[in-house]
C-alpha positions in Angstrom: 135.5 198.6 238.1 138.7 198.1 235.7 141.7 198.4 237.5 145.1 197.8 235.8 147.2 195.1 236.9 150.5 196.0 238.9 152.5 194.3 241.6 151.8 195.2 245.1 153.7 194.5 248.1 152.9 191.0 250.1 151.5 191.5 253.9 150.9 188.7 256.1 147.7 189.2 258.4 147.1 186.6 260.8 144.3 188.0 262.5 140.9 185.9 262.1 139.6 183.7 259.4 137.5 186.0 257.2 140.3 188.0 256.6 142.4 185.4 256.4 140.1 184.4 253.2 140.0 188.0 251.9 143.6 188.0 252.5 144.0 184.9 250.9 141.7 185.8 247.5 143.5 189.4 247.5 146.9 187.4 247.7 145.8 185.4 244.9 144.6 188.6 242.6 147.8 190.1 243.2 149.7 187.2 242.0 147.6 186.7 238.7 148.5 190.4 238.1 151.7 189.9 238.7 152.3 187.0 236.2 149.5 187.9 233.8 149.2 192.1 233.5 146.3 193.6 231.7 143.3 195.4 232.7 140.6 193.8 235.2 136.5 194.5 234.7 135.3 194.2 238.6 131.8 194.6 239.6 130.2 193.7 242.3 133.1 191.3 243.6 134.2 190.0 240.5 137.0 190.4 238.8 137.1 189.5 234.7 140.6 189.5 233.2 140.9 191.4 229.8 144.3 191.6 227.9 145.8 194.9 226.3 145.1 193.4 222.7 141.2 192.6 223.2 140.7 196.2 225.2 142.0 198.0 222.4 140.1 195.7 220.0 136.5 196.5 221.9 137.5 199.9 222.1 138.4 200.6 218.4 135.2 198.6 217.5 132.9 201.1 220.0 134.6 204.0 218.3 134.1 203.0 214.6 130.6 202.3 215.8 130.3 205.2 217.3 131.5 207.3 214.2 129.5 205.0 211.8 126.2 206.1 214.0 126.8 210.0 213.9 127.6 209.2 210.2 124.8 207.5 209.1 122.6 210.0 211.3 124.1 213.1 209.6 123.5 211.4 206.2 119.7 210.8 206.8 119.6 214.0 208.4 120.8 215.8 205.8 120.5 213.3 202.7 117.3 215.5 201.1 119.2 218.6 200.7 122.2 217.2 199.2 120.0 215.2 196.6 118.6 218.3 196.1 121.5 220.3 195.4 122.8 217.2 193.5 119.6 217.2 191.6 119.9 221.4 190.9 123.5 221.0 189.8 123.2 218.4 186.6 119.9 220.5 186.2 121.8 223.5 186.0 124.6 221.7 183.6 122.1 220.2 181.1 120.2 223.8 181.0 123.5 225.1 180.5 124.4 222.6 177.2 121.2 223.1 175.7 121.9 226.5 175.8 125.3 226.3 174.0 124.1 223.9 171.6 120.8 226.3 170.5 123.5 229.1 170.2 125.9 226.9 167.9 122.6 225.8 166.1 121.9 229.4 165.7 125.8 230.3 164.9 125.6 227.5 162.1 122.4 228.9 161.0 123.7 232.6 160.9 126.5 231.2 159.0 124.8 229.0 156.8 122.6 231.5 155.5 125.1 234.3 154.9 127.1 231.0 152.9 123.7 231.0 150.7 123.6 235.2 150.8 127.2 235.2 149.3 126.4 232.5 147.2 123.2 234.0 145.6 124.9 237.4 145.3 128.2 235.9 143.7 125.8 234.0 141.2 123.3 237.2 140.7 126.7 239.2 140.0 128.5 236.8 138.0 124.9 236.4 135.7 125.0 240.2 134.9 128.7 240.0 134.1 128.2 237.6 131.9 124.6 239.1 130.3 127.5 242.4 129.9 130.0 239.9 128.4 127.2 238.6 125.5 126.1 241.8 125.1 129.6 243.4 124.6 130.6 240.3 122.0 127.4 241.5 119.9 128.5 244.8 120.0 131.7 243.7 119.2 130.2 241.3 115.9 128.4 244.7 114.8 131.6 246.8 114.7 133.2 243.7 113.1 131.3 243.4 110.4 130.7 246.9 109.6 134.5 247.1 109.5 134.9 243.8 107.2 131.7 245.5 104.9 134.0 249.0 104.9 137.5 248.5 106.1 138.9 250.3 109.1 138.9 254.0 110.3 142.6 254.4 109.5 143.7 257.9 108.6 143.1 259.0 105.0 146.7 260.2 104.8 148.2 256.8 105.3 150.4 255.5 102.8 148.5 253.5 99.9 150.3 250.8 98.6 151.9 250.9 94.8 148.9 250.7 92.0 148.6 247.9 90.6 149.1 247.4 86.6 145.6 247.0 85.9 144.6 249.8 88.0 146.4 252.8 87.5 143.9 254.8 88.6 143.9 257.0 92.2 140.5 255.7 93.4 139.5 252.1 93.3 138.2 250.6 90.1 135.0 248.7 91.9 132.9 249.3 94.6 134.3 248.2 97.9 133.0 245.4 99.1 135.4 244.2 102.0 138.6 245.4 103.6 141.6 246.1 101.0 144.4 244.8 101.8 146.4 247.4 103.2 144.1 248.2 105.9 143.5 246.2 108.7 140.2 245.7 109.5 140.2 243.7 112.9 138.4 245.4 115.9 141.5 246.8 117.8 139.5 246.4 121.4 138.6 242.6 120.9 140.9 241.1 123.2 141.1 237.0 123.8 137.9 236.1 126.1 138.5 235.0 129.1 136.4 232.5 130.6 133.9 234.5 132.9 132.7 231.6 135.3 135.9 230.1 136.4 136.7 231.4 140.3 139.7 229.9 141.1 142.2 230.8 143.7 140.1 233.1 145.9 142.2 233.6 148.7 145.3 234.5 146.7 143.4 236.7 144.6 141.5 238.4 147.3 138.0 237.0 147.5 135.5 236.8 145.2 134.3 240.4 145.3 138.1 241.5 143.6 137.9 239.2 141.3 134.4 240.2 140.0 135.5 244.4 140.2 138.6 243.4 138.0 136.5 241.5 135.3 133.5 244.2 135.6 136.5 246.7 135.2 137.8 244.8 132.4 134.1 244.6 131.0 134.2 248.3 131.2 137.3 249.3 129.3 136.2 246.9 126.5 132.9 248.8 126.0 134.7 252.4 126.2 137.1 251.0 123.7 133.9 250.0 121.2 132.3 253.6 122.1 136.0 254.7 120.7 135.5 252.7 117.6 132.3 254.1 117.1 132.9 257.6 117.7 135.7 257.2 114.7 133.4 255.1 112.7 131.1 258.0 112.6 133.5 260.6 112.5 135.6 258.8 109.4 132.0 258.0 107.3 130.4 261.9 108.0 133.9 263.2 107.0 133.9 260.6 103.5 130.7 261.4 102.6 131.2 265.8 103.2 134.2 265.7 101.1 132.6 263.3 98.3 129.5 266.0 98.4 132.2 268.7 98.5 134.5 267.5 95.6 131.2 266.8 93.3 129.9 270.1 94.6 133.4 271.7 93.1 132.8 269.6 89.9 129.1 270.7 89.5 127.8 267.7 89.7 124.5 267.3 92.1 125.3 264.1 93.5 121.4 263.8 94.8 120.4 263.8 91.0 123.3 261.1 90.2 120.8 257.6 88.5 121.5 254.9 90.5 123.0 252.4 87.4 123.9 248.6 87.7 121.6 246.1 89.1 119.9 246.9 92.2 116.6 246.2 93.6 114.8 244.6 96.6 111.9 244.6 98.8 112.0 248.1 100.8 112.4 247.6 104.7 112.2 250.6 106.7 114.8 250.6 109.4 113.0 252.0 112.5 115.6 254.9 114.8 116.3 254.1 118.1 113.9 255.0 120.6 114.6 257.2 123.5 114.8 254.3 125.8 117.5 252.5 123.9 121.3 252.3 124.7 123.8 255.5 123.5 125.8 252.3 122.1 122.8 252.1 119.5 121.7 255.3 119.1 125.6 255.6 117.9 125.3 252.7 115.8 122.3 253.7 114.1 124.3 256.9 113.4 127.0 255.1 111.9 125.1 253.1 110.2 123.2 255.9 108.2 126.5 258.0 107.6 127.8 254.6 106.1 124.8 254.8 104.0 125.1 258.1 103.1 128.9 257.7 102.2 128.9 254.2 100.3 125.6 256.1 98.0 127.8 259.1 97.5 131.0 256.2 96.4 128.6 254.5 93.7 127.6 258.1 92.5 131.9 258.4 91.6 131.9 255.6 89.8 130.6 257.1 86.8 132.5 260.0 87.6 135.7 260.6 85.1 138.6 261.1 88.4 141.1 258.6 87.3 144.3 258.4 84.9 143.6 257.1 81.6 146.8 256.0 81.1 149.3 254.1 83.3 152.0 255.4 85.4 153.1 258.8 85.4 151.1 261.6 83.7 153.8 263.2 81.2 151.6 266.4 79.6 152.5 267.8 76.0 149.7 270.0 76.0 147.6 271.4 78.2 143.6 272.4 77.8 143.2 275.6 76.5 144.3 278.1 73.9 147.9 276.9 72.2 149.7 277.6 69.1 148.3 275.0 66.5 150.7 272.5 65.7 150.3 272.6 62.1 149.0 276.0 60.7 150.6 277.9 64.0 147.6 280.3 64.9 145.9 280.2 67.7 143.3 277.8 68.1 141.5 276.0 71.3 142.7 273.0 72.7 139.3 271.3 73.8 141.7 268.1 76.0 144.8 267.4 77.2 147.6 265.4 75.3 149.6 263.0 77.3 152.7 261.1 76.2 153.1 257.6 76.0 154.5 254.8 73.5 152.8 253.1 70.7 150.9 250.3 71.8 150.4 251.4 75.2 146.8 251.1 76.6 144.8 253.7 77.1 141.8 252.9 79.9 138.6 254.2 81.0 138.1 256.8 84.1 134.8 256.2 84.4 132.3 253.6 84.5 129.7 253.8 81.0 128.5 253.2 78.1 130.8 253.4 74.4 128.6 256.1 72.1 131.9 256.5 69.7 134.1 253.7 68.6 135.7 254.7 64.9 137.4 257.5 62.8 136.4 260.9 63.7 138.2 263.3 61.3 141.2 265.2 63.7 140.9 262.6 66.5 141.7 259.7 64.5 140.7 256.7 65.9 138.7 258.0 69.0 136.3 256.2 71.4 133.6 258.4 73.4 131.9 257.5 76.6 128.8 258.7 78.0 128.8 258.7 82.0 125.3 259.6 82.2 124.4 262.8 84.2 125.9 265.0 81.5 129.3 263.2 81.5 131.3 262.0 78.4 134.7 261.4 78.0 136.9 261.0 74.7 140.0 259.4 73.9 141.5 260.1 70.8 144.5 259.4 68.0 144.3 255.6 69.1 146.1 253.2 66.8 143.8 250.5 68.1 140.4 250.7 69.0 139.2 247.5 71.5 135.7 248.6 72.6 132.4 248.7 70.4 129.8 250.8 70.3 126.9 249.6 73.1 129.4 248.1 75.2 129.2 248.7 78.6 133.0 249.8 80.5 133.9 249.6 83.8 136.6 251.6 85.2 140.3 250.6 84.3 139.0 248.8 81.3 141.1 249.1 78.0 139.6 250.9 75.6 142.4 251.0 72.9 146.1 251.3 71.7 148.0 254.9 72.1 148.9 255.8 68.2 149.2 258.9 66.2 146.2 258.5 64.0 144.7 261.9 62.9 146.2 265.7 63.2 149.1 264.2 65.6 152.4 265.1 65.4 153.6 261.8 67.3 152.4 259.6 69.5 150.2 260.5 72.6 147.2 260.5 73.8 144.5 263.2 73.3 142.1 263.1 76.3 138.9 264.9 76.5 136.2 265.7 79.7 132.6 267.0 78.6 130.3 268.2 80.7 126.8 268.2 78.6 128.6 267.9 75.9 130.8 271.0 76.3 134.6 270.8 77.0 136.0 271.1 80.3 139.7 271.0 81.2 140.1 267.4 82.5 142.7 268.6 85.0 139.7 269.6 87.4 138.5 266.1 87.5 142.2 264.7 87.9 143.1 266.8 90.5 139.9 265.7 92.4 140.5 261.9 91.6 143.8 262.8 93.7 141.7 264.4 96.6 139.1 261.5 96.9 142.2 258.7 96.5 142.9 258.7 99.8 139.3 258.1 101.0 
């Protein structure tokens, strides 16, 4: 047994020797306890001495022991299932990543081809707008040219610039052949190009769908504008060639039965019409293109028609076609032209396109030149001091044909001026007055 060490009161026994020994071993125990306490192991008689420091030394050690034992028995006890679980949790994790990661893999995808989607559409978009933005330029080439062949669809009253010297004529001396100069003949809807395939600033501008609406809108008001131009191109060329028919018609001159004259010729190349399938832009161009036709054959035929002023300037009249007083014997008599005042010298010019029949004295008229016009047209100028044309020679319109005098019955200077129509007079006034309706065309 362990007993703790602690003093005990001293008894003397003097009784017998066997106690005397016991008391003398017991006297002995008590003393050691007394100078050296601790705890005491005693078994079986004996007595082993164990200080406070190495008791709680074994002690500790048997209860670490003891804990390390129900330790590592719960451990091996239970060490399957926690591996287990261990084993089920990163199990659990990784299944967990490689799910994430397939569903990024498909995000990127998703992504990735809706990049390509966008793409491809941007690119099939941007292809059409550009296929519109060729097109429209051809278009626009078309109208340009027709408008540099014809000059521009400007109002017929517009103000015409002053005649020049050479030309005193209303209506233009020579066929025309490009754009006079006081027309302008640029295509009013051909704006500066800009360039179709340059996407910058995307966010700012709102993505890449605005920007393609505002250029297909763009795209759009550029081909209503050239349906415009049309529309007046074929409007201004059916309106020319009805009043050219109309004023010829007044004149009673068949301008279907007007000889083509000059030098013209080629191989014949039908022009096919549109089909049904093609575009209204050239079903209207093919349109234009035949009232053009019909209005430029119609402005050849009035070249050889007698419109303009034979003499510069002003017309001052003396005397008007038709009956008048004679001049010299005083009686009535018929006036078969018109006299027109002017200086001595002055020029006196062809109205029409011809040929000279007449260059020389003819009795009354003095010094007179005759044209023929062909179609039954002739024209006579008459009491010339100067005659500068001879007979054969072909005129254009504007040319001199001689010198204003007084040669003949003339009472002064002028001009005598004479329109035939088969060879009968006509008052030339009718043809003058229609020069002045046609010289705004």
């Amino acid at each position: 047994m362990l007993y703790p060490a602690t003093s005990q009161p001293h008894h003397d026994h003097a009784s017998g020797h066997g106690p005397a020994r016991a008391r003398s071993a017991a006297a002995v125990s008590r003393h050691v306890q007394h100078a050296y306490p601790g705890y005491t192991l005693a078994h079986a008689g004996r007595q082993v001495r164990i200080g406070p420091v190495a008791f709680w030394i074994v002690v500790g050690t048997l209860v670490i022991m003891a804990v390390w034992s129900i330790a590592t028995g719960t451990y091996f006890a239970f060490r399957e299932n926690v591996l287990t679980r261990l084993i089920g949790r990163q199990t659990e994790m990784q299944f967990a990543y490689e799910d994430r990661i397939a569903e990024l893999r498909a995000t990127v995808d998703r992504i990735t081809s809706h990049q390509l989607l966008n793409q491809e559409e941007f690119e099939r978009k941007l292809g059409s707008l550009l296929r519109r933005q060729r097109l429209l330029e051809s278009r626009t080439s078309a109208i340009a040219n027709d408008l540099l062949t014809t000059g521009s669809t400007h109002s017929p009253h517009s103000t015409a610039p002053a005649a020049d010297n050479l030309k005193p004529s209303p209506i233009s001396d020579t066929v025309i052949l490009k754009g006079p100069r006081d027309r302008d003949a640029r295509l009013e809807s051909r704006e500066p190009r800009k360039p179709l395939t340059r996407v910058a600033n995307v966010q700012d501008a709102g993505g890449v769908d605005s920007i393609l609406s505002r250029i297909s809108a763009s795209l759009e008001k550029v081909e209503e504008r050239q349906r415009l131009v049309l529309s007046s191109l074929e409007e201004h060329y059916t309106n020319k060639a009805h009043q050219i028919r109309g004023v010829l018609s007044d004149l009673g001159i068949n301008v279907d039965r007007v000889p083509a004259r000059g030098g013209i010729g080629g191989p014949f190349v039908p022009v096919k019409p549109p089909t049904a399938a093609a575009s209204a832009f050239d079903r209207t161009l093919y349109r234009v293109n035949l009232a053009r036709a019909q209005a430029d054959r119609f402005s050849l035929a009035l070249v050889h028609v007698p419109l303009r002023k034979p003499v510069h300037g002003e017309l001052d009249m003396t005397s008007p076609f038709g009956m008048r007083m004679d001049p010299f014997v005083h009686q009535l008599a018929m006036h078969t032209g018109i006299d027109f005042r002017g200086s001595l010298g002055d020029p006196a010019r062809a109205t029409a396109a011809g040929t000279v029949t007449i260059a020389g004295w003819q009795g009354g008229y003095g010094n007179m030149v005759e044209i023929d016009h062909g179609n039954g047209l002739s024209t006579r100028y008459g009491h010339l001091s100067e005659i500068d044309v001879k007979v054969g020679q072909k005129i254009h319109i504007g040319q001199i044909v001689g010198k204003i005098g007084s040669t003949g019955r003339s009472t002064g200077p002028h001009l005598h001026y004479e329109t035939r129509v088969n060879d009968n007079a006509v008052d030339p006034q009718k043809f003058l007055r229609a020069g002045v309706r046609l010289g705004a065309l």
